[in-house]
DRENPA-3360 file (N, C-alpha, C; in nm, 2 decimals, always signed):
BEGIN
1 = XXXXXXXX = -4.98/+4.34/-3.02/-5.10/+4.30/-3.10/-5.09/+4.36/-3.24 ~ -5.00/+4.48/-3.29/-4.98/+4.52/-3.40/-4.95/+4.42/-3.50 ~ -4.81/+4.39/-3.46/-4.80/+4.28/-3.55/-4.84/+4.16/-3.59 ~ -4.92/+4.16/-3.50/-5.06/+4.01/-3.59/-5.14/+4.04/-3.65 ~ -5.25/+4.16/-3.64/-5.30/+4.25/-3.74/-5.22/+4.28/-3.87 ~ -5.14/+4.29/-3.88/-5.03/+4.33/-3.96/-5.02/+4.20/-4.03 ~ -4.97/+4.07/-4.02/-4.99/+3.95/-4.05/-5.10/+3.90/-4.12 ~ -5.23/+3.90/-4.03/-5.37/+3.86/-4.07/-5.39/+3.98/-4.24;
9 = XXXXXXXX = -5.37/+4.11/-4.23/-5.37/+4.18/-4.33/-5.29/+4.12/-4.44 ~ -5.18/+4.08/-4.43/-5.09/+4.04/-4.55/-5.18/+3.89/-4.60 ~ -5.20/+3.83/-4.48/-5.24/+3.68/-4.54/-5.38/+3.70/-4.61 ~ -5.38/+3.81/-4.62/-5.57/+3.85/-4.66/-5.50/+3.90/-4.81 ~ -5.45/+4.04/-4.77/-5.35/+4.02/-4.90/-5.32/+3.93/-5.04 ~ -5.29/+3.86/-4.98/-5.18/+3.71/-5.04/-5.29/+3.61/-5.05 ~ -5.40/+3.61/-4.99/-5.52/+3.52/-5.03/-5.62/+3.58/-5.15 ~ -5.63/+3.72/-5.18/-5.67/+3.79/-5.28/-5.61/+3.78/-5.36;
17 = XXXXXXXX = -5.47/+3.81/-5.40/-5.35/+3.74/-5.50/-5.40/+3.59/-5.57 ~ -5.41/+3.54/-5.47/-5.39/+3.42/-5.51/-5.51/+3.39/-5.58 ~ -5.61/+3.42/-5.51/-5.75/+3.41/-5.59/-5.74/+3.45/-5.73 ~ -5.71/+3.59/-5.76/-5.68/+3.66/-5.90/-5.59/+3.54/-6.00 ~ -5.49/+3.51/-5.94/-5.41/+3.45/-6.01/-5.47/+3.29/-6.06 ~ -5.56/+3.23/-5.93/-5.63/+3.11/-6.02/-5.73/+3.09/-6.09 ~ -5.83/+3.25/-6.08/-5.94/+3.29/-6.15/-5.87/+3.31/-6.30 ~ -5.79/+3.35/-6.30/-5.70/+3.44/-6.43/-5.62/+3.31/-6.51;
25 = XXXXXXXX = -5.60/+3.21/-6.45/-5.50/+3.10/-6.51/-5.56/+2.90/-6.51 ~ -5.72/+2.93/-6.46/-5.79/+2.78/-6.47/-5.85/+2.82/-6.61 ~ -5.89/+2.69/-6.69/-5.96/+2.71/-6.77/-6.07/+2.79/-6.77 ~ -6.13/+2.86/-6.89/-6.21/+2.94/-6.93/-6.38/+2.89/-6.88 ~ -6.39/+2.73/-6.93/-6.55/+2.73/-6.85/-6.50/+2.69/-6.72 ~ -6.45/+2.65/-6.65/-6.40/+2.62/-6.48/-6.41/+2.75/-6.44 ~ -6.41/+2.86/-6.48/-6.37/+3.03/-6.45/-6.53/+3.05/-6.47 ~ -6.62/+3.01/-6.58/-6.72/+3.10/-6.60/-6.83/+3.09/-6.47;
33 = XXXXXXXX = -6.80/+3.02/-6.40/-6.94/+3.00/-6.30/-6.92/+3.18/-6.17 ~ -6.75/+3.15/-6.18/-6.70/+3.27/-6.07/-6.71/+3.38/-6.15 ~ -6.68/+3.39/-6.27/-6.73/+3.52/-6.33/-6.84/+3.57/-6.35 ~ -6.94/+3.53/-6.38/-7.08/+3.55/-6.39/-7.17/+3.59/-6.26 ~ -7.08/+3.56/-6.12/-7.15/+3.61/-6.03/-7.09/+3.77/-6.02 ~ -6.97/+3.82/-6.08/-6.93/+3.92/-6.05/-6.98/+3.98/-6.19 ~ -7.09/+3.94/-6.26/-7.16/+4.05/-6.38/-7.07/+4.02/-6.54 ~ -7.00/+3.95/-6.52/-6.95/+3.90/-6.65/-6.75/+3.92/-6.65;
41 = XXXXXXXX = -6.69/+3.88/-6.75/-6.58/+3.90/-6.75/-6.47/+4.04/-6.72 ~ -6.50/+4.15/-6.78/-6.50/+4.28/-6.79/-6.50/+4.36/-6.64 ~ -6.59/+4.34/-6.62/-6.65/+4.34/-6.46/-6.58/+4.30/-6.38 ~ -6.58/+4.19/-6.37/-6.48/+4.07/-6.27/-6.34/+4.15/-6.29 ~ -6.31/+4.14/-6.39/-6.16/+4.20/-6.39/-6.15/+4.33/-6.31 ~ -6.25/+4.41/-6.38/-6.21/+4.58/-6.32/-6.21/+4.54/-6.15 ~ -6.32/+4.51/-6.09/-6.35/+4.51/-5.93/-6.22/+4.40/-5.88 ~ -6.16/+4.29/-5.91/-6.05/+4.24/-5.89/-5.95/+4.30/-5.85;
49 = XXXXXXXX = -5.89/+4.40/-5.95/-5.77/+4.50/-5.95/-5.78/+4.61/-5.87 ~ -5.95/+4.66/-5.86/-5.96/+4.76/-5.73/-5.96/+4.71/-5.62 ~ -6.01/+4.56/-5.59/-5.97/+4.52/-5.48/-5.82/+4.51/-5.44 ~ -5.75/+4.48/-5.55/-5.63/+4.43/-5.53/-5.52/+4.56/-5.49 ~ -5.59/+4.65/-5.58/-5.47/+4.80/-5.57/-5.55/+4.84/-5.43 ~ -5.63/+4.86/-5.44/-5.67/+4.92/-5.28/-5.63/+4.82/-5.19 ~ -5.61/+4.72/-5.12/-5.56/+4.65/-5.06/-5.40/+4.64/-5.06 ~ -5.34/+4.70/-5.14/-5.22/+4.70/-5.16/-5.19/+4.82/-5.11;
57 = XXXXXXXX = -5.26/+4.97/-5.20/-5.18/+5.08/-5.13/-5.21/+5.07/-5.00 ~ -5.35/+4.99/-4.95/-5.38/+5.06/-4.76/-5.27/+4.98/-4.70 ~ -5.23/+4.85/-4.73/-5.21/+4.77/-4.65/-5.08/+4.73/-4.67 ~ -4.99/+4.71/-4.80/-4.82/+4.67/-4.85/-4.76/+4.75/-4.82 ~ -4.80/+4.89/-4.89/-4.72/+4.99/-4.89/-4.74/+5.10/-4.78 ~ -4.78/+5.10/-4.65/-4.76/+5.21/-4.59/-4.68/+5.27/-4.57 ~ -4.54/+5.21/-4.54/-4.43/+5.27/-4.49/-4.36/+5.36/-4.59 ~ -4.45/+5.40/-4.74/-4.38/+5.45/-4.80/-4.41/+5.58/-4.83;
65 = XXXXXXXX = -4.37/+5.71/-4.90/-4.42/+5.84/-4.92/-4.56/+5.83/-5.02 ~ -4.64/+5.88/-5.01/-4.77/+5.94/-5.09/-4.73/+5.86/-5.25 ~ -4.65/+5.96/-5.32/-4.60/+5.93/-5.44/-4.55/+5.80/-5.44 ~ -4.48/+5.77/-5.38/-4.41/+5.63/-5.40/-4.51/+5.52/-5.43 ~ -4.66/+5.55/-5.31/-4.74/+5.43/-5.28/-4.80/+5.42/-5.39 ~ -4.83/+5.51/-5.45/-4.94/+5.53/-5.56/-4.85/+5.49/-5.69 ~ -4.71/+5.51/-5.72/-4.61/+5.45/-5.81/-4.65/+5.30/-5.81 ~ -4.62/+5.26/-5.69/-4.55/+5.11/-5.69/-4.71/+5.06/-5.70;
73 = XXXXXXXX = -4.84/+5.10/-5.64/-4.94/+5.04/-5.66/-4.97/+5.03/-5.77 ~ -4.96/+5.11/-5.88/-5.06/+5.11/-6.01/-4.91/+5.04/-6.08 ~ -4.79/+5.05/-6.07/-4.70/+4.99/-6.12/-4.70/+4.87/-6.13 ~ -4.77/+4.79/-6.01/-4.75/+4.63/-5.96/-4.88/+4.63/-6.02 ~ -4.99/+4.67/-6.03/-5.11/+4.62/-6.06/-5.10/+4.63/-6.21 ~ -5.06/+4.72/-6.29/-5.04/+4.71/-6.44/-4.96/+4.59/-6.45 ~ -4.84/+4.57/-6.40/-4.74/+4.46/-6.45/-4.80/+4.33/-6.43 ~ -4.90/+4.33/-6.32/-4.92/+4.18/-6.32/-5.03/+4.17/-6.42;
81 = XXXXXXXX = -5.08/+4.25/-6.45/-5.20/+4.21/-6.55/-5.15/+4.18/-6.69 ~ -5.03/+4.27/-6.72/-4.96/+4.23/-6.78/-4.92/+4.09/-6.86 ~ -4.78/+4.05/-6.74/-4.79/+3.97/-6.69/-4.90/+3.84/-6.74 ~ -5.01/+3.80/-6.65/-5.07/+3.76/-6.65/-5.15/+3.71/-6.75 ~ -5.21/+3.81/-6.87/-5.22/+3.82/-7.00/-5.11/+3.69/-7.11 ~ -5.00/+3.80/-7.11/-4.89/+3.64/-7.16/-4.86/+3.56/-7.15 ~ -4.92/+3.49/-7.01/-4.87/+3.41/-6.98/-5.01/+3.27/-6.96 ~ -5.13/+3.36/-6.97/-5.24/+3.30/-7.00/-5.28/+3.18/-7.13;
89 = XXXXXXXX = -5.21/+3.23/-7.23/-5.20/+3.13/-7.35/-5.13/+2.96/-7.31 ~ -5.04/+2.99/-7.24/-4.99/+2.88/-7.20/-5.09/+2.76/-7.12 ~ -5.18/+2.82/-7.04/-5.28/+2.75/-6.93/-5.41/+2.74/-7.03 ~ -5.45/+2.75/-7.16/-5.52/+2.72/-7.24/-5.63/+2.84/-7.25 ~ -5.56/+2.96/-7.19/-5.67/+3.06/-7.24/-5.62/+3.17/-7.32 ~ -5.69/+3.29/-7.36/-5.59/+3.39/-7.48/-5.55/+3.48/-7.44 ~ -5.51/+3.59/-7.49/-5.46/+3.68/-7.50/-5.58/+3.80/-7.52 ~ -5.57/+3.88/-7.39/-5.68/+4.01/-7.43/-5.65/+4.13/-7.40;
97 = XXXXXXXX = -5.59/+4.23/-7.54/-5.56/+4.36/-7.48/-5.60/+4.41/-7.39 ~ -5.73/+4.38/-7.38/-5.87/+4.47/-7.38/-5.86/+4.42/-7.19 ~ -5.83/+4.30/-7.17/-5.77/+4.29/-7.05/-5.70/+4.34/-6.96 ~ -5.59/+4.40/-7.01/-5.47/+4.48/-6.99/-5.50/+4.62/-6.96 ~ -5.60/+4.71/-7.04/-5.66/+4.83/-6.98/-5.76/+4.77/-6.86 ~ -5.87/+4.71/-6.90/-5.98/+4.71/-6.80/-5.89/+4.68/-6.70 ~ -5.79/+4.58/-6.66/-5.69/+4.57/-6.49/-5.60/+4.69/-6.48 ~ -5.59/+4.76/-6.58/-5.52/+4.95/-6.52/-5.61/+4.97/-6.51;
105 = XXXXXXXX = -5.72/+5.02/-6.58/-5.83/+5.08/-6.50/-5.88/+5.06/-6.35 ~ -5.91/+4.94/-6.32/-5.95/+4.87/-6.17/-5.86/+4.92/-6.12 ~ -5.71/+4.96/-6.11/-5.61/+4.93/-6.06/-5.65/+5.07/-6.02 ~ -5.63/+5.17/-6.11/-5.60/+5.30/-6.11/-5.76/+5.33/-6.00 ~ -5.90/+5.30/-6.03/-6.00/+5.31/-5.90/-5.94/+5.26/-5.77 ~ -5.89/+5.13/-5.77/-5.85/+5.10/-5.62/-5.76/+5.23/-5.57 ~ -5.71/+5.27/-5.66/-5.58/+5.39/-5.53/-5.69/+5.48/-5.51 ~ -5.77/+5.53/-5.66/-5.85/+5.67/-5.61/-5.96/+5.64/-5.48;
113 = XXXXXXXX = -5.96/+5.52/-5.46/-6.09/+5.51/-5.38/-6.03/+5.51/-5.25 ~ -5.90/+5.36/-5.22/-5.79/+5.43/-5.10/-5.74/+5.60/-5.05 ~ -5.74/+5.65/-5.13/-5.70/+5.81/-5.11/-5.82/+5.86/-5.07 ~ -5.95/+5.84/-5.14/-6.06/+5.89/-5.08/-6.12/+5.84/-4.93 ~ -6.07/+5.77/-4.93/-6.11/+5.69/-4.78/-6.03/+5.76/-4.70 ~ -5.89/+5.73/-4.74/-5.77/+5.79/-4.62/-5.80/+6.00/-4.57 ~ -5.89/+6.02/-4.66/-5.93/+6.16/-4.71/-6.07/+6.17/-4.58 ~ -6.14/+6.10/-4.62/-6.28/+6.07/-4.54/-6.26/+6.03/-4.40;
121 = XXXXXX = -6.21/+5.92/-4.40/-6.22/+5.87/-4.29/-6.10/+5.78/-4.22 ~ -6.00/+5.90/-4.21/-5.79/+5.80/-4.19/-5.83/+5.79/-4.06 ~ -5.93/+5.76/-3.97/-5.89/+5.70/-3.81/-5.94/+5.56/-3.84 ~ -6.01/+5.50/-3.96/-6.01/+5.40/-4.01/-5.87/+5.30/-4.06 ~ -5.79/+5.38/-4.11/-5.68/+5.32/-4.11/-5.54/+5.40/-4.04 ~ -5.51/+5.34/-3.92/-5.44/+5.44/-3.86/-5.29/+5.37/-3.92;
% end
């Protein structure tokens, strides 16, 4: 049964992904209805990236050392916002520095909040 759990988690994963990615790449008013429920753009972004880094260190990366997880999580979460940013002009929307911190930031709460959990309460995530 491990490994279906293990499965269902990735496809949850990979369905958060994917959401980010078509929130972040449909046009700007097609986006504003989803934004606005999450408190505005700014917002949406930061809670996105916490979702996405916390879901990533609990769930991609276990098999790796403390250090590593927390590398590769804020590493992958910077780069795709990155990423993401440059590649936004192309799909008809702009370019926002200001984008690129607020998804480190989110990124960087999702691990602190994973480590506080794993801290609080690790029979939650065995």
């Amino acid at each position: 049964m491990k490994w279906c759990s293990r499965v269902v988690e990735i496809l949850l994963w990979l369905l958060l992904l994917g959401v980010i990615l078509w929130l972040s790449l449909i046009p700007p008013d097609e986006a504003s209805p989803a934004v606005r429920a999450f408190g505005g753009d700014k917002i949406a972004h930061f809670l996105a990236y916490a979702a996405l880094a916390w879901s990533t260190y609990l769930l991609v990366t276990p098999g790796l050392r403390r250090r590593y997880r927390i590398f590769v999580t804020i590493g992958s979460g910077v780069l795709l916002g990155i990423v993401i940013e440059y590649i936004q002009p192309y799909f008809g929307r702009g370019f926002e520095f200001l984008d690129i911190v607020i998804n480190t930031g989110g990124t960087v709460f999702g691990v602190v909040i994973a480590l506080v959990l794993l801290r609080i309460v690790p029979e939650w995530f065995p």
